[in-house]
Backbone bond lengths (Angstrom), bond angles and torsions (degrees), N, CA, C in turn:
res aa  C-N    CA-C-N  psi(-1)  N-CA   C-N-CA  omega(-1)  CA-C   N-CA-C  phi
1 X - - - 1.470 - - 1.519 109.76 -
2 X 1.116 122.31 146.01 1.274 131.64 172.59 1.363 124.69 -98.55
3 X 0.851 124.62 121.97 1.669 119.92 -174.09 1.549 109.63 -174.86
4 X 1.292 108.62 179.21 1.115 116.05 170.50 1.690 131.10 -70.55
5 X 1.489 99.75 -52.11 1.688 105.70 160.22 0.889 121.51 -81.14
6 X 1.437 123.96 163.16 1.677 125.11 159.35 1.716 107.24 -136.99
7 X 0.777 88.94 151.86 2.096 101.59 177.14 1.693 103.69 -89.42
8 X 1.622 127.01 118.38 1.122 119.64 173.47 1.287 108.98 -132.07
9 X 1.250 124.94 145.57 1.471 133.16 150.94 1.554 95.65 124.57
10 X 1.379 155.29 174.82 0.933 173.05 -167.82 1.187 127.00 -105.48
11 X 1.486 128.39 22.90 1.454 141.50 159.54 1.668 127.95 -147.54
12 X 1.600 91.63 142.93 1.101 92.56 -164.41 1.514 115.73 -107.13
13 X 1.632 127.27 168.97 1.514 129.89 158.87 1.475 112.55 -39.45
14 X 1.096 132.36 127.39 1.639 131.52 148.00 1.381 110.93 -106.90
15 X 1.508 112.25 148.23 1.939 134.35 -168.61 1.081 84.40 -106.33
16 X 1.548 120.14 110.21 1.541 114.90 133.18 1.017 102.51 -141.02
17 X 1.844 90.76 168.20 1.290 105.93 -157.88 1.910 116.40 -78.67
18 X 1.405 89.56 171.84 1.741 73.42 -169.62 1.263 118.19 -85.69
19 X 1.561 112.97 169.24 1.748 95.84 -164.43 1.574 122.15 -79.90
20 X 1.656 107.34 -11.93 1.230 101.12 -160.91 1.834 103.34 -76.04
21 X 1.609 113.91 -20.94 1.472 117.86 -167.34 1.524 94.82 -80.29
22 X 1.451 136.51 -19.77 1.323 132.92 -162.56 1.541 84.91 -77.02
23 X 1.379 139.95 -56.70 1.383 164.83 -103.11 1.687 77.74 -109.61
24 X 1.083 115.24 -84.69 1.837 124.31 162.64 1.458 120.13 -3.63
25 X 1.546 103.18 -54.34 1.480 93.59 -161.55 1.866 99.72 -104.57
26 X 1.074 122.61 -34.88 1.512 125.21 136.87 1.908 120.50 -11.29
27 X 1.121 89.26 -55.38 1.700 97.71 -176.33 1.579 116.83 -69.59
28 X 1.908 96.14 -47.71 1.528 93.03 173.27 1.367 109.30 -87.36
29 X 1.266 146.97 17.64 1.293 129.63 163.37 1.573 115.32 -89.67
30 X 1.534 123.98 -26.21 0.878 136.15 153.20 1.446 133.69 -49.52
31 X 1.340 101.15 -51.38 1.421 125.77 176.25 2.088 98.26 -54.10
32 X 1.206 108.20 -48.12 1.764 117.92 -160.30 1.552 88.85 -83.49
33 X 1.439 142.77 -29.91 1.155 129.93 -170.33 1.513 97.40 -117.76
34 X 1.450 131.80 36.25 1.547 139.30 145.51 1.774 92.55 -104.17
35 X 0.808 133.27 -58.72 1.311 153.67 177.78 1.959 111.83 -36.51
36 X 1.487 94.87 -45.67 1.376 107.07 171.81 1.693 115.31 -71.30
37 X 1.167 93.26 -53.92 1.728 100.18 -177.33 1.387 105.97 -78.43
38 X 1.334 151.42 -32.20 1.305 107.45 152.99 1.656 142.24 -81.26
39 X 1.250 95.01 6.23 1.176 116.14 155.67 1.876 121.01 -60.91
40 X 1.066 103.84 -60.25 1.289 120.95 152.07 1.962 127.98 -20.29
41 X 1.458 82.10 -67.39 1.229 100.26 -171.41 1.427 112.27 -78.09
42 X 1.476 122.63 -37.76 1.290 133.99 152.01 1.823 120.63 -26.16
43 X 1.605 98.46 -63.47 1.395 99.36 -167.41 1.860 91.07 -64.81
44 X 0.961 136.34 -67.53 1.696 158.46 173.66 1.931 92.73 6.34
45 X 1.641 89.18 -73.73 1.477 104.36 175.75 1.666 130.88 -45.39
46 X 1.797 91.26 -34.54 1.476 109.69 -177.28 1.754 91.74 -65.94
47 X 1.480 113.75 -84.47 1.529 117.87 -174.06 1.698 115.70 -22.43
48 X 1.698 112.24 -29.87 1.306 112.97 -158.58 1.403 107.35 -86.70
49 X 1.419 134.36 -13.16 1.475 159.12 -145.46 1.418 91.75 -120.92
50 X 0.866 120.61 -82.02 1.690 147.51 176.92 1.435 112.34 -35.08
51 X 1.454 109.34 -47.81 1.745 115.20 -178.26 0.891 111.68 -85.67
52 X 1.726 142.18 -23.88 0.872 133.95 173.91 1.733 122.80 -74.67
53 X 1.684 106.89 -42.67 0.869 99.26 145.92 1.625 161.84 -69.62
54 X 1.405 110.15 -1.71 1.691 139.30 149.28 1.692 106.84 -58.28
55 X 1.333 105.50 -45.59 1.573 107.31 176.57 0.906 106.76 -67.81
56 X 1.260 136.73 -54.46 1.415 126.70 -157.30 1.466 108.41 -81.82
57 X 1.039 119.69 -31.67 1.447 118.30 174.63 1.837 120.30 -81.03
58 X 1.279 126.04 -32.52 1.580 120.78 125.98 1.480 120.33 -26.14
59 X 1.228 118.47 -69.53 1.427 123.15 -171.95 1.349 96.61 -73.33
60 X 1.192 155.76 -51.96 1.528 134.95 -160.61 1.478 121.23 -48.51
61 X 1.214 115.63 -56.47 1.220 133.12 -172.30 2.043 117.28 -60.29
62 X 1.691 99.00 -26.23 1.036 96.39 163.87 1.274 134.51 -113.75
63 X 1.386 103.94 3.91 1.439 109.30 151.07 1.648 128.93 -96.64
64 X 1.025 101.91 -9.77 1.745 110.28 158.81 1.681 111.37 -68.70
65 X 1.139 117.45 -53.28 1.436 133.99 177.03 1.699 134.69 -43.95
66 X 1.410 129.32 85.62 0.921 123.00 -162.47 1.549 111.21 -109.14
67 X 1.427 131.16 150.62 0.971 145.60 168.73 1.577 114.58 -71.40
68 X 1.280 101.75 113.45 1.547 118.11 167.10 1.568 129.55 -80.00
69 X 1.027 135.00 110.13 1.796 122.20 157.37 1.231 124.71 -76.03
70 X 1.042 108.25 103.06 1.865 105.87 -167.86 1.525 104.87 -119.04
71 X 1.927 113.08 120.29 1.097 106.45 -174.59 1.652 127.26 -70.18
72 X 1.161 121.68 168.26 1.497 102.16 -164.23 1.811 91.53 -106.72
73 X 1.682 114.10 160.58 1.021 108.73 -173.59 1.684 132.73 -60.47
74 X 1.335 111.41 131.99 1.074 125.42 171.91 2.001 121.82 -51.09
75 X 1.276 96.95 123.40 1.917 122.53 -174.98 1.898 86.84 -43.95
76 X 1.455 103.04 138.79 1.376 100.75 172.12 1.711 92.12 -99.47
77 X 1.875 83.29 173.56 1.506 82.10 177.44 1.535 109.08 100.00
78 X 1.371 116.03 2.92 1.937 130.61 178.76 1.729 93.29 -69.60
79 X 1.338 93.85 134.96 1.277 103.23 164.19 1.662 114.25 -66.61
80 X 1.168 121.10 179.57 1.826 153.76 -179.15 1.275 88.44 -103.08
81 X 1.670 99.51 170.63 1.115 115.90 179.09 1.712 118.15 -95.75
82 X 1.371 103.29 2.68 1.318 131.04 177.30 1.723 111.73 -64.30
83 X 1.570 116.18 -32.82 1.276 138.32 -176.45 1.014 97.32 81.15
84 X 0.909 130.32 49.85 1.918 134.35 174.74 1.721 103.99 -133.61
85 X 1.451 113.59 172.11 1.230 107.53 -132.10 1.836 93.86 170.38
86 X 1.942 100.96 105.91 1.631 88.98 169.67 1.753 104.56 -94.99
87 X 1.012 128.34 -82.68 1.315 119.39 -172.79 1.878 111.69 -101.82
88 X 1.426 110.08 109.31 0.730 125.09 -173.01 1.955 122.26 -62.84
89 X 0.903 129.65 143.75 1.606 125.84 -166.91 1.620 86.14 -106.56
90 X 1.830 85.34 164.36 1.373 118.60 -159.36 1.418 115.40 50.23
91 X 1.662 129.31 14.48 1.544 107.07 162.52 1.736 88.78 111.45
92 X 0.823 127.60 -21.59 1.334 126.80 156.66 1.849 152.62 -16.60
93 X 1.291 114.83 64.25 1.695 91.41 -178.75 1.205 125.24 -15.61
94 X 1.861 102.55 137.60 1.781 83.06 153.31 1.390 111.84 -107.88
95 X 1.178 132.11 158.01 1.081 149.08 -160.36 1.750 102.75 -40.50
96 X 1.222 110.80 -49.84 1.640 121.52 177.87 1.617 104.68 -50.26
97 X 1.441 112.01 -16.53 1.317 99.06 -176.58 1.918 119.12 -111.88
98 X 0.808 101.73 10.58 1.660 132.16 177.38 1.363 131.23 -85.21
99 X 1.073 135.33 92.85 1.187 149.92 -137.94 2.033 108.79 -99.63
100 X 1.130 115.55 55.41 1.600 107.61 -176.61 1.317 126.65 -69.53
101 X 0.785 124.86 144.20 1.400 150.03 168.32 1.753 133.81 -107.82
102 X 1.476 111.24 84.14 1.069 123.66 -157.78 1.846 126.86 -78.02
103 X 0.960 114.59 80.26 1.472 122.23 -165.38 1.679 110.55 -92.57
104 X 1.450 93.89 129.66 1.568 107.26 -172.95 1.940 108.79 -92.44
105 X 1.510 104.51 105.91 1.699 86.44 -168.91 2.054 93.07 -113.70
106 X 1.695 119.38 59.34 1.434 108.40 -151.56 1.633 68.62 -153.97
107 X 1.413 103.31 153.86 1.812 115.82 158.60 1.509 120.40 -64.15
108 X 1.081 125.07 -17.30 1.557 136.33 -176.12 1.368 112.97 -72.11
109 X 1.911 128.44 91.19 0.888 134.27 173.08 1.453 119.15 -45.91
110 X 1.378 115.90 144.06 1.646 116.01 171.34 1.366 105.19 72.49
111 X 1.628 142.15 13.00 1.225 127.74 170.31 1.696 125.77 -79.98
112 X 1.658 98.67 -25.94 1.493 109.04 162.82 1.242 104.76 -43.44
113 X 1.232 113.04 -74.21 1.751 118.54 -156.49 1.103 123.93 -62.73
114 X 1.485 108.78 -24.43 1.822 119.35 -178.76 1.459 91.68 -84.54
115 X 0.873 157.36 -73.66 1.609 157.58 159.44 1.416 125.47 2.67
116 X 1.462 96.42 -47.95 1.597 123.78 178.03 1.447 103.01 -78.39
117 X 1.178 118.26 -49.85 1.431 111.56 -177.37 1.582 112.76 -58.96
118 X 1.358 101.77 -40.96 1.817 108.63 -169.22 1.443 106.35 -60.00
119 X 1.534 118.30 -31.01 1.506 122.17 162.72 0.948 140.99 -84.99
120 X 1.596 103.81 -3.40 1.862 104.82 166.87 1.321 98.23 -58.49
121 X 1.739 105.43 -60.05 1.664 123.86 -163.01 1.907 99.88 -37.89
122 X 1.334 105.64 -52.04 1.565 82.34 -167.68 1.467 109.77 -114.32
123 X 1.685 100.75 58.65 1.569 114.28 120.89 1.894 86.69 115.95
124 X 1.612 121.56 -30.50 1.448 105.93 -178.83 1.939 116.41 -58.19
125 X 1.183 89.64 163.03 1.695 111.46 159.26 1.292 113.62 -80.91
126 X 0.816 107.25 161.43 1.910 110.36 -162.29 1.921 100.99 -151.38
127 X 1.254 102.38 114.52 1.412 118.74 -170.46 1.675 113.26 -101.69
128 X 1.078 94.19 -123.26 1.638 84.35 173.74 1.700 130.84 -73.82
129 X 1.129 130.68 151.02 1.754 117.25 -172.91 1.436 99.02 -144.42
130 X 1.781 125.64 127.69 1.195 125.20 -168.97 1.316 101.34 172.45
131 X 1.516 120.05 -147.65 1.709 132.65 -179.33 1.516 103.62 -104.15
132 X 1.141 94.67 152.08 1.528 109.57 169.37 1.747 115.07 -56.58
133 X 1.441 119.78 150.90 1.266 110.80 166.28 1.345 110.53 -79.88
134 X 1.275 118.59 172.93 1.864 130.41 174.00 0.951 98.44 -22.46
135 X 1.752 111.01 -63.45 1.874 117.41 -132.39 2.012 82.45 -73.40
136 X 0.854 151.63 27.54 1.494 154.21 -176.63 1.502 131.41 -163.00
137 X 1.173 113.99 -22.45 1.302 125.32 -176.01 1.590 107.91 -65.25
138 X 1.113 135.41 139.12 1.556 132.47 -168.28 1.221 134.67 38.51
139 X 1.685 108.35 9.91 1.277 121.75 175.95 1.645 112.07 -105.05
140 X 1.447 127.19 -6.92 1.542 115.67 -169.49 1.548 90.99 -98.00
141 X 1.268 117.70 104.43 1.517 114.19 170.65 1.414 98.93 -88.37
142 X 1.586 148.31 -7.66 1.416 116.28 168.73 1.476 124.50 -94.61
143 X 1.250 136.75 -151.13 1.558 115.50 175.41 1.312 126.58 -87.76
144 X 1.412 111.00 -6.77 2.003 103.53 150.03 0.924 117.66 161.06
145 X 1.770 138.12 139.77 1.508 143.13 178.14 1.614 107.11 -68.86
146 X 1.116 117.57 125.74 1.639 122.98 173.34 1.628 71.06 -96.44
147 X 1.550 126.09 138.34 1.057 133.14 152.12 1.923 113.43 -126.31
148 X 1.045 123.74 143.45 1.353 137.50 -156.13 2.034 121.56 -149.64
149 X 1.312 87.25 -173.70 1.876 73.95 -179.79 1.837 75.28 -118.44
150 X 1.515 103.80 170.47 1.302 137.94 -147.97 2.012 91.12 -52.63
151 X 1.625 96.63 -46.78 1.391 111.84 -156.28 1.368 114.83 -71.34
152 X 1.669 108.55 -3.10 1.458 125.28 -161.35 1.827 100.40 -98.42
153 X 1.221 107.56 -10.44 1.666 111.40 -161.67 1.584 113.43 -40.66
154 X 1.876 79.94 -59.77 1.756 94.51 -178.35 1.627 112.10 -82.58
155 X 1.109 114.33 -7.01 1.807 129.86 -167.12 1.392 104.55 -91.62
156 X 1.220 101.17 -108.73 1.710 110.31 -155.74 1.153 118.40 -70.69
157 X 1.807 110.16 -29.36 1.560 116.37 178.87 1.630 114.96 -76.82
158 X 1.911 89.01 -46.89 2.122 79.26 173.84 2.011 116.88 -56.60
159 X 1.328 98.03 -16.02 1.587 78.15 175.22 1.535 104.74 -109.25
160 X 1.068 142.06 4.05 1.670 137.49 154.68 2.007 92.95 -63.49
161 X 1.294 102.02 -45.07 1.662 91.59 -163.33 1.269 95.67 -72.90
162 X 1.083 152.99 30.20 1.401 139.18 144.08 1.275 122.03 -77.26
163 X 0.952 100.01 -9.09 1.991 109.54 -172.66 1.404 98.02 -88.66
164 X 1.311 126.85 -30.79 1.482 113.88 -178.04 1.268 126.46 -154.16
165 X 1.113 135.96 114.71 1.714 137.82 176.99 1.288 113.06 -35.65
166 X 1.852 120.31 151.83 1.286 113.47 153.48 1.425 103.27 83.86
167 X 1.165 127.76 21.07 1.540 123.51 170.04 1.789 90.19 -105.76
168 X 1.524 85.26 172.44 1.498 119.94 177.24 1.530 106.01 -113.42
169 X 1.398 111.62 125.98 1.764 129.08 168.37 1.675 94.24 -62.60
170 X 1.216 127.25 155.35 1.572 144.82 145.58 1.223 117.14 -160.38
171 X 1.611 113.11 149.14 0.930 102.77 -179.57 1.915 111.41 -120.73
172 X 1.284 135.35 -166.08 0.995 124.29 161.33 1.448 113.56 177.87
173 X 1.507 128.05 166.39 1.055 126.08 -140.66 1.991 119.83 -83.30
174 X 1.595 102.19 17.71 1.199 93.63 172.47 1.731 113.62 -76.85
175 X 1.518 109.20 178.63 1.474 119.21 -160.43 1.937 110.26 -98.15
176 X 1.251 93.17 -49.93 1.753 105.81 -176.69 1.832 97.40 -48.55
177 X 1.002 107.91 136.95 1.814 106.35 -168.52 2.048 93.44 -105.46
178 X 1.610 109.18 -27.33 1.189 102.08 177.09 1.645 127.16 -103.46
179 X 1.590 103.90 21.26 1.028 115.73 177.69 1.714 116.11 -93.85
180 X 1.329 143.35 85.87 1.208 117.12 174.35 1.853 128.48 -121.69
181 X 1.369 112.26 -166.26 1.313 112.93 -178.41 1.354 126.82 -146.52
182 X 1.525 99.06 127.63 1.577 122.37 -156.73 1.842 101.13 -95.85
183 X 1.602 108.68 92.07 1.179 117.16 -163.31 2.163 95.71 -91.84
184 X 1.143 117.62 107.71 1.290 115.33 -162.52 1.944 95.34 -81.00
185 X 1.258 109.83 153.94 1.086 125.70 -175.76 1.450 126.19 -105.22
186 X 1.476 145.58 151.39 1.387 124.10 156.03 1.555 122.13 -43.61
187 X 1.159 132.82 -1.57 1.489 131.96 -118.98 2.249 72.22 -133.29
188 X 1.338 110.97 -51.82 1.120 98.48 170.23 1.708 146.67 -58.34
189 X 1.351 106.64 150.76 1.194 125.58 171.61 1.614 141.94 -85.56
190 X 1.510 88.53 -64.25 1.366 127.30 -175.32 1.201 119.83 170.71
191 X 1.720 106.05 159.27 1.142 118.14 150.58 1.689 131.00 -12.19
192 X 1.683 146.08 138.53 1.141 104.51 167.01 1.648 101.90 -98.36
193 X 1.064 123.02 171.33 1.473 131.25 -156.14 1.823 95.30 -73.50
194 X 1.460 79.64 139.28 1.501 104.93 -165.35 1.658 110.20 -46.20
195 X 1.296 118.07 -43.71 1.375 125.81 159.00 1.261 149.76 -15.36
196 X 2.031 83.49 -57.17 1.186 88.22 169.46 1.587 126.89 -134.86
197 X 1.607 90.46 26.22 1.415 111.75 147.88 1.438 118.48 -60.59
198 X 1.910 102.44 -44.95 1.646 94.47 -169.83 1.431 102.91 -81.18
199 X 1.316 137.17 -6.36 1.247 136.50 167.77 1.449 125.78 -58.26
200 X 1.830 108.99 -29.34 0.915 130.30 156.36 1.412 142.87 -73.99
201 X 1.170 101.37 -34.66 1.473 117.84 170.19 1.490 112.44 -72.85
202 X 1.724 127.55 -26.96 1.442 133.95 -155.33 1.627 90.44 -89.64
203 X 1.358 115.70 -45.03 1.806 127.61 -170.60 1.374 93.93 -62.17
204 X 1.373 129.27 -49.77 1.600 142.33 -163.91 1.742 100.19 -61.12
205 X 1.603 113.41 -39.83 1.493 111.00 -160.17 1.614 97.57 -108.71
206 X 1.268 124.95 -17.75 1.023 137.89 -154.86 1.998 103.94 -127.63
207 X 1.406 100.44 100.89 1.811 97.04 -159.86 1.918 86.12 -94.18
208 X 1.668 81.87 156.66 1.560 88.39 -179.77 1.053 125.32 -70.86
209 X 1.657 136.03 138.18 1.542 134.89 -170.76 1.511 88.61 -68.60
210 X 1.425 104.21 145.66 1.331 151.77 167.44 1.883 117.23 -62.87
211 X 1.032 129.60 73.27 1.439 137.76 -163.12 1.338 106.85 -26.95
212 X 1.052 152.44 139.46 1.908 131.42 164.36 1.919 85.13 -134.33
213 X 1.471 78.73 147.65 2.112 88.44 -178.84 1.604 100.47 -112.65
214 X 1.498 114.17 147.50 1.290 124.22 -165.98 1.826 77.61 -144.24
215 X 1.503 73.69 151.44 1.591 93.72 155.33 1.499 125.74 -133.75
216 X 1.377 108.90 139.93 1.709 123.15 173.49 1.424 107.18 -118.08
217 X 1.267 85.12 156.89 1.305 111.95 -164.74 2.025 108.17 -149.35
């Protein structure tokens, strides 16, 4: 080439940049990623303070909290231990309104009448009192037919059969539903004790409360 200048010797200019701007941007990248990590570490700490207490306050309430069974109220209208009884629940006679009829079908003189008496006392009507007819007489070997009309099954007889174990339900085609008959058996004893006849009679008129669960806390 021809010219006025020429380039000689074997080295050349190099561009770099200057040091103090390298130094600059070095500083703030550092600066933004010190900045990040305790940032970081900040929130970390926050969640760790914070979650525990979210837990525990979730968890308190249900571990304080217990489940209750609480029975629900009891049917008025439960008999005494007397076996007496003014208005009987579920549809029920009460005994005052029950009409028995005490039939002796056993060799044991005078058991009608002692029988009959023990049920005036707790509260029945008392109808006819004597021996069994044929169709029964020396034939009830257990302790006794409550016999009734159809409508009496769940009525007048389930609460006569509280007075004594070991009878037999029957039914038959008379009409009066509160009229029935206590056909005594060889098989009998007695009465069962007044006690816990009326214990029986109160469960019979008086149905068991129904459990319902609540919880406190």
């Amino acid at each position: 080439m021809g010219g006025q200048y020429r380039i000689t010797g074997d080295k050349y200019p190099r561009l770099r940049r200057p040091k103090r701007r390298r130094r600059l941007v070095l500083a703030v990248v550092a600066s933004v990623t010190a900045l990040g990590l305790v940032g970081w570490g900040t929130l970390q700490l926050i969640d760790v303070f914070t979650g525990d207490e979210d837990q525990a306050a979730a968890a308190g309430p249900k571990a304080d909290c217990a489940t209750r069974v609480s029975p629900s109220p009891k049917a008025s209208g439960s008999a005494g231990e007397s076996g007496k009884s003014g208005t009987a629940a579920k549809g029920l006679p009460a005994p005052g309104k029950i009409t028995v009829n005490v039939l002796n079908a056993t060799p044991r003189a005078g058991l009608a009448k002692e029988t009959a008496d023990e049920l005036k006392k707790r509260g029945f009507r008392i109808g006819n009192v004597g021996n069994a007819t044929k169709e029964y007489d020396k034939k009830v070997k257990g302790a006794a037919i409550l016999l009734g009309a159809k409508a009496a099954e769940d009525a007048a007889l389930a609460v006569l059969n509280t007075q004594l174990s070991g009878a037999r339900l029957k039914t038959d085609g008379r009409k009066k539903a509160t009229e029935v008959d206590l056909v005594i058996g060889t098989g009998f004893k007695a009465l069962s004790e007044q006690k816990d006849a009326g214990k029986a009679l109160a469960a019979l008129t008086s149905p068991e409360p129904t459990p319902t669960a609540t919880k406190t806390c």
